[in-house]
N, C-alpha and C positions, 0 to 999 in steps of 0.2 A: 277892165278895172276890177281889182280883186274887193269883194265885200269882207270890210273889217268884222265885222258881226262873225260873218261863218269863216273866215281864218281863223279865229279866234278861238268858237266853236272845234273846227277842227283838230289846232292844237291841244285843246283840253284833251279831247278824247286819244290825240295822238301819247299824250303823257301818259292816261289812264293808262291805256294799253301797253304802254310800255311798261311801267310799274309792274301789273300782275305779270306778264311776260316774266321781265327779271325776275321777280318775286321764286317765280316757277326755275328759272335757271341754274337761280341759286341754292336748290334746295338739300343738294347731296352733303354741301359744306355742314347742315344738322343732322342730316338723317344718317348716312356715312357714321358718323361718330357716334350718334344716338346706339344706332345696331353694333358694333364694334364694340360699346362702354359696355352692353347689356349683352353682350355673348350670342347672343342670335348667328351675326357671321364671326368668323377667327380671322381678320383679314390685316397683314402687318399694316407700319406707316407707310412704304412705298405703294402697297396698294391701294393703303387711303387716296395718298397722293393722285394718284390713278382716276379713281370715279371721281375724287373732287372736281376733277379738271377736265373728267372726260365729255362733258356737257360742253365746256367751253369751247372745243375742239367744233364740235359740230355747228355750234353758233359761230363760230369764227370764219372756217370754210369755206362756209354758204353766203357770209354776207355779201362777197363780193358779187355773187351770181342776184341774189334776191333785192341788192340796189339796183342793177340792171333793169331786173324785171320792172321794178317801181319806177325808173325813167320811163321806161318803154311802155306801162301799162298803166300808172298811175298807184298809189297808195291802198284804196277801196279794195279793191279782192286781193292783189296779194298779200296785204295785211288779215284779213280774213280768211283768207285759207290755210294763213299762216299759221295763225293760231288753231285751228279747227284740224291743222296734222298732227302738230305738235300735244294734242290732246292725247292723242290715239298712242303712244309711245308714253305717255304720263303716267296713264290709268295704267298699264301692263306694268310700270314698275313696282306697282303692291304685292304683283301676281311671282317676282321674282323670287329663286329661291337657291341661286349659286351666284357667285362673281362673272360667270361670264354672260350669263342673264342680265345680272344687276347692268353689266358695263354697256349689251347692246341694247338695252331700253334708253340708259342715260345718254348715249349717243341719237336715241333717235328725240328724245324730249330738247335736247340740247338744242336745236332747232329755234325754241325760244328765244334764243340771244339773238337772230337773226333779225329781229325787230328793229332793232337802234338802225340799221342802216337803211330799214324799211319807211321807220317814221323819222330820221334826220330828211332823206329824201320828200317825201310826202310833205313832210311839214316846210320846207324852205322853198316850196314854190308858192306858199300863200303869201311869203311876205316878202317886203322888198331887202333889197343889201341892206341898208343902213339898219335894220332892223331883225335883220337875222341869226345877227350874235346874240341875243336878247331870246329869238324865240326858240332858239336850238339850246340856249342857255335851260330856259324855263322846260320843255322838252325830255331834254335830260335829267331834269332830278327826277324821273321817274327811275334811274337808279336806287332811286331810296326803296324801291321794290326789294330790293338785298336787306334792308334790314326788317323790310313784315317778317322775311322768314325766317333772319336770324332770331329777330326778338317774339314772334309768335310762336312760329312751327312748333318749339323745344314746350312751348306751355303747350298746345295742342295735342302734341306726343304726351306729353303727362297726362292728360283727361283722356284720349284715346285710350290708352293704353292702363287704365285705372292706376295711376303713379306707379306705372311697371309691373302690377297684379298679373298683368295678359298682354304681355309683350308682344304679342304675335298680331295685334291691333293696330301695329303702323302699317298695317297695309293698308288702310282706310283713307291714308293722308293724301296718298297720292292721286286719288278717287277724289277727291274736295279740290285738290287742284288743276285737273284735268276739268273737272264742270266749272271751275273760275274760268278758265279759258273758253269755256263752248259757249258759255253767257254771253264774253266781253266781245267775242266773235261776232255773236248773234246783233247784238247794243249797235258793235262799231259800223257793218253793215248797214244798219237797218240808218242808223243818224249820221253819215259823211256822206261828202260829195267828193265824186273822184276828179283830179287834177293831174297833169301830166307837163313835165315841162316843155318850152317848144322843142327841145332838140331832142324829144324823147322817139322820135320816129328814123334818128341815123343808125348805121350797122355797128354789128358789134365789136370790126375791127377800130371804127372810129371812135366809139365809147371808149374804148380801151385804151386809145394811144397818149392819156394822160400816166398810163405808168410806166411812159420815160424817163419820166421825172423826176432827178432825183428827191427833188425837195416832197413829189410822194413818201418817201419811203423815210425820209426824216421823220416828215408828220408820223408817220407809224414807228418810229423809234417812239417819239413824246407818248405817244397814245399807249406804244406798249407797257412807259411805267406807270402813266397817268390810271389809266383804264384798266388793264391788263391786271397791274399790280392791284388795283381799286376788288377787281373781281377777284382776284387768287385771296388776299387779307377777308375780304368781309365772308370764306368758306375756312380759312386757315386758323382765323385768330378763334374760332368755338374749339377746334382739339389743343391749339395753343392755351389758352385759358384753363383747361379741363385737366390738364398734362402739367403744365408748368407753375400753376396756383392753386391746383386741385380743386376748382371749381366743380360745379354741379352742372350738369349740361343747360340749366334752363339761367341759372347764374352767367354761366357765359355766353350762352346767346343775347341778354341784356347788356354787356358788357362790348359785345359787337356791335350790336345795334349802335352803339356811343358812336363810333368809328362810322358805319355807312349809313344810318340816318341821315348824319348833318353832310357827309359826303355826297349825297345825294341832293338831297334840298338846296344845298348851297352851291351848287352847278349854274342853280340859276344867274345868282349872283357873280358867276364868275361871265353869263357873258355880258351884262351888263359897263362889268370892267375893264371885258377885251373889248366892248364897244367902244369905252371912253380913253383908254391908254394904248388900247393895239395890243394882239396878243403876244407879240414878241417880250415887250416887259411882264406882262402877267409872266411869261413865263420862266424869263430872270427869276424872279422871286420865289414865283412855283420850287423850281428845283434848287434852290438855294436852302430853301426852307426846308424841304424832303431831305436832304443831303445831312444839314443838323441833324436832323431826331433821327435819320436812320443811325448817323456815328453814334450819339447817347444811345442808343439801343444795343448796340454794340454785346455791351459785356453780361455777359449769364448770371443768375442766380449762381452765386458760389459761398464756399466754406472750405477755404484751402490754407495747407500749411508749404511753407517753402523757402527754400536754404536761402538765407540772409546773408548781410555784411559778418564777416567772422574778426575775431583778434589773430593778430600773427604775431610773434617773439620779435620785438625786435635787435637781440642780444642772443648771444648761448647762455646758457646759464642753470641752476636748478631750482625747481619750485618750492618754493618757503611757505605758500601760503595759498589756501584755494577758501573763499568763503561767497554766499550768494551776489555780493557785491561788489569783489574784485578779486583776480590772481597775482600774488607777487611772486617774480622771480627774479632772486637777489634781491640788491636795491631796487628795481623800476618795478611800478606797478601798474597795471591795467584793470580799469575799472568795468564794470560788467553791468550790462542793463538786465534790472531782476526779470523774471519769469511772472508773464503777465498770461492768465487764464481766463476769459469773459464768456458768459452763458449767452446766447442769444436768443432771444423768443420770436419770434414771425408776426405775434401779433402786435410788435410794439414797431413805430412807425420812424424806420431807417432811410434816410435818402441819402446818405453818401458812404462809398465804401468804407469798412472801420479795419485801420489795419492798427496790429500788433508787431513790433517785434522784443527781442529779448535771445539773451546767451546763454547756451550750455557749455559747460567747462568739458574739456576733452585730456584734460593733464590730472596728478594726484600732485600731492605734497611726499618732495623726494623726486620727483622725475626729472631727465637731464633732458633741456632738450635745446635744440638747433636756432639759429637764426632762420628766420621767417618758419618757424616751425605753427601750426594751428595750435593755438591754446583755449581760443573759446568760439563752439559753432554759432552762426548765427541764423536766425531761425527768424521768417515774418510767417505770420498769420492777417489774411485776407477774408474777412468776411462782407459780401454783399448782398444785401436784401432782393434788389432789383425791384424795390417795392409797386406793388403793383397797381396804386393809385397817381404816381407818377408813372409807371409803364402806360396805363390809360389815357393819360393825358397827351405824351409826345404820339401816341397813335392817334389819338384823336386830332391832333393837328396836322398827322401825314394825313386823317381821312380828308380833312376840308382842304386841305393844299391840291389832293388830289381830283378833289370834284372842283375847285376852280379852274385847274387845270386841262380837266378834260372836254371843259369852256373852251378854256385860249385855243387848244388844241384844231376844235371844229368852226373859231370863227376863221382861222385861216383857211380854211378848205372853200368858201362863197367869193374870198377874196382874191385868190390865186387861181382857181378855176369854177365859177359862177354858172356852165354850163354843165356843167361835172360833178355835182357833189352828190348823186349815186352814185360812181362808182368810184371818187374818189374815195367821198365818205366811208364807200363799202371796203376797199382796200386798205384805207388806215384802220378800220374797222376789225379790218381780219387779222392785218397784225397787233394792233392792242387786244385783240378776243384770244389771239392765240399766246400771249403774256399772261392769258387767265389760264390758260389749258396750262400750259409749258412749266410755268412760275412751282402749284402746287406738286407737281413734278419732282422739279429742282427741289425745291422744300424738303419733302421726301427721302429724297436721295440724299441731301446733305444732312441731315437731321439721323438719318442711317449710319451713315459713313463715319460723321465726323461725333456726334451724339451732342451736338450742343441748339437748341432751339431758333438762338439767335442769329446762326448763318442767315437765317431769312433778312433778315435787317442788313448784315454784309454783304448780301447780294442784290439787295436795293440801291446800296448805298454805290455800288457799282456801276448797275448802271445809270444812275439818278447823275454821275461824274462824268461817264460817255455824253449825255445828253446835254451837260453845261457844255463842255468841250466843242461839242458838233456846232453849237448853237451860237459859242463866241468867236467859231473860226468864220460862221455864213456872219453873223455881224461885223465882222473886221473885215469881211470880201467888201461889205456892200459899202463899211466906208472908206475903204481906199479908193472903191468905186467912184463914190460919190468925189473925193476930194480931188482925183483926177477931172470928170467932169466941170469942177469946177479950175479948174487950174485952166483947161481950153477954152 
């Protein structure tokens, strides 16, 4: 008989910890841009791309092994020693002083991320099925650890570092997070009880043989936009912000915070909802909703000019008459949209694209000219804001979509395999962890290549389409399924 008192107990602390964890995981997505804005390193966007993600990498990797561990040994020490490695690899990233430094510390702090698959396990042995979409639910908003860092770190770097006076002072930050972690270490030990499931004493090729399955590797599709993409955005959108609205680094770390705050917190509530509806609809809706705002995201800040509808002769004949409002030639005349010229300011508040068009005469008075010959170019001008208190807003909707989500995603993993959710858990884990590595990457690279910001959104929206796809062909299996069944 489990005591609800210290499940309860346990959970808290399992959240805690998970919180600062993240907290720590997340950290490169400020600090990266911090030292880049202020010249300290000279490091392009791909290499941004690079150490943002490179953390994620190492959380991702491992989690499948460090679920493991946690069936096998219970929560208590490897949770504990978890954090108390990942210290030792924190503190040495103050001490860095090239990129290839930078990258094998952040590989070895990365470790952190390894926690979710630490405490989803640990935590879903205190409580029963019916109640574990709820506490994996509540669990997980310790994601909201993404936004201390977005939304503090960047204020911390400023008093560190005397508002940039003594730049050389963010080494100090990574020293404060490295002792958050030996604390919550010391706390976590000292106040849990270790738990182990019953089946946590079978071999490891038995552990294992859940990933046959394919409907593993689905769950790790959803997790890798849910989660994956959840961690790549709340490190992406502080240089997105800083680059694309020329924000202030500490402006847009409040600005992310928008996005993984409520993404975090409101996990909770998403398993409340895969408890009452079943995650399969949450997650209809999930990626329905994603799939909207990634298209509105779509299109870049612009100010473009570009060849319009033009006039063509429809006659031979010669030109009598050319004036700002129409051309005659001979009798017929063709009338001309004036030349329209608008000032735009940035700080006045645009929400839908303002186009312009209008003609330029291409003929004189006296010229002969052909049937279908050009007489007037025509020319649109496209200006878009992409104002960025509606950009704010459809992010912050993909944030809560996606921490509901990453609900739906884990109350299936107790329901399909109940004996399994280490290493399940660990293996959807590793593919949405490495969505976080991978994502800022891609970012990177297409933000290189192609120079437009918002690829990131296009290639959300990509795969957010994959994932409806996959999701309505397993729903159209099971009810053919079902209606044969009943046919017999």
């Amino acid at each position: 008989m489990i005591d609800k008192s210290r499940a309860n107990s346990i959970l808290a602390l399992n959240t805690i910890a998970f919180t600062i964890c993240f907290a720590g995981w997340m950290l490169n997505g400020v600090l990266v841009t911090f030292l880049v804005d202020n010249g300290i390193f000279n490091w392009d966007t791909a290499q941004m791309g690079t150490l943002i993600g490179i953390p994620v990498l190492t959380g991702s990797i491992l989690r499948l092994p460090l679920g493991i561990l946690t069936d096998k040994y219970g929560g208590r020490p490897v949770y504990t020693l978890l954090m108390l490695f990942s210290a030792i690899p924190m503190y040495l990233l103050g001490q860095a002083n090239s990129y290839n430094e930078y990258l094998l510390y952040s590989l070895g702090f990365g470790i952190t991320g390894t926690s979710f698959a630490v405490g989803i396990a640990f935590s879903s042995v205190w409580f029963s099925k019916e109640r574990q979409g709820t506490a994996l639910g509540i669990f997980g908003a310790g994601n909201a650890g993404a936004a201390l860092t977005t939304l503090g770190a960047p204020s911390l770097l400023r008093w560190l570092t005397d508002d940039g006076a003594n730049p050389n002072n963010w080494r100090q930050l990574p020293v404060y997070y490295a002792a958050a972690l030996v604390m919550m270490a010391l706390i976590f030990y000292v106040f849990t009880t270790n738990r182990k499931p019953d089946t946590g004493q079978r071999t490891i090729i038995q552990m294992l043989s859940p990933l046959k399955n394919i409907r593993v590797w689905r769950f790790g599709l959803y997790y890798f936009l849910v989660f994956g993409g959840f961690v790549a955005l709340a490190q992406w959108l502080v240089p997105y912000y800083v680059n694309v609205y020329s924000m202030t680094i500490v402006t847009a770390g409040l600005l992310t915070s928008i996005f993984s705050l409520p993404s975090g917190v409101i996990r909770a509530l998403g398993g409340v909802l895969s408890d009452k509806f079943g995650p399969r609809s949450v997650m209809y809706w999930i990626l329905g909703i994603i799939a909207i705002c990634c298209f509105l995201l779509f299109f870049p800040k612009m100010d473009i000019e570009s060849p319009g509808s033009g006039i063509l002769a429809r006659k031979s004949g010669v030109v009598t008459s050319v004036t700002e409002s129409e051309i005659r030639v001979g009798d017929d005349v063709y009338p001309l949209d004036p030349i329209i010229i608008r000032e735009f300011d940035d700080s006045e508040t645009i929400l839908l694209p303002q186009i312009d068009s209008w003609h330029e005469p291409r003929v004189e008075v006296g010229s002969q000219v052909e049937k279908r010959q050009l007489l007037a170019r025509g020319i649109t001008h496209i200006y878009f804001q992409a104002n960025v208190v509606v950009f704010t807003i459809l992010v912050f909707i993909i944030g809560i979509s996606m921490g509901i989500g990453k609900a739906a995603v884990y109350k299936y993993i107790p329901e399909y395999f109940p004996d399994e959710v280490g290493v399940v858990g660990g293996i959807v884990g590793v593919v949405g962890g490495l969505g976080g590595f991978i994502c800022p990457i891609i970012f990177g690279r297409l933000l290189k290549s192609i120079g437009l910001w918002t690829t990131t959104w296009m290639f959300f929206f990509l795969i957010t389409v994959i994932c409806l796809v996959w999701l309505s062909l397993v729903v159209r299996g099971i009810s053919h399924k079902d209606t044969r069944i009943e046919a017999v």
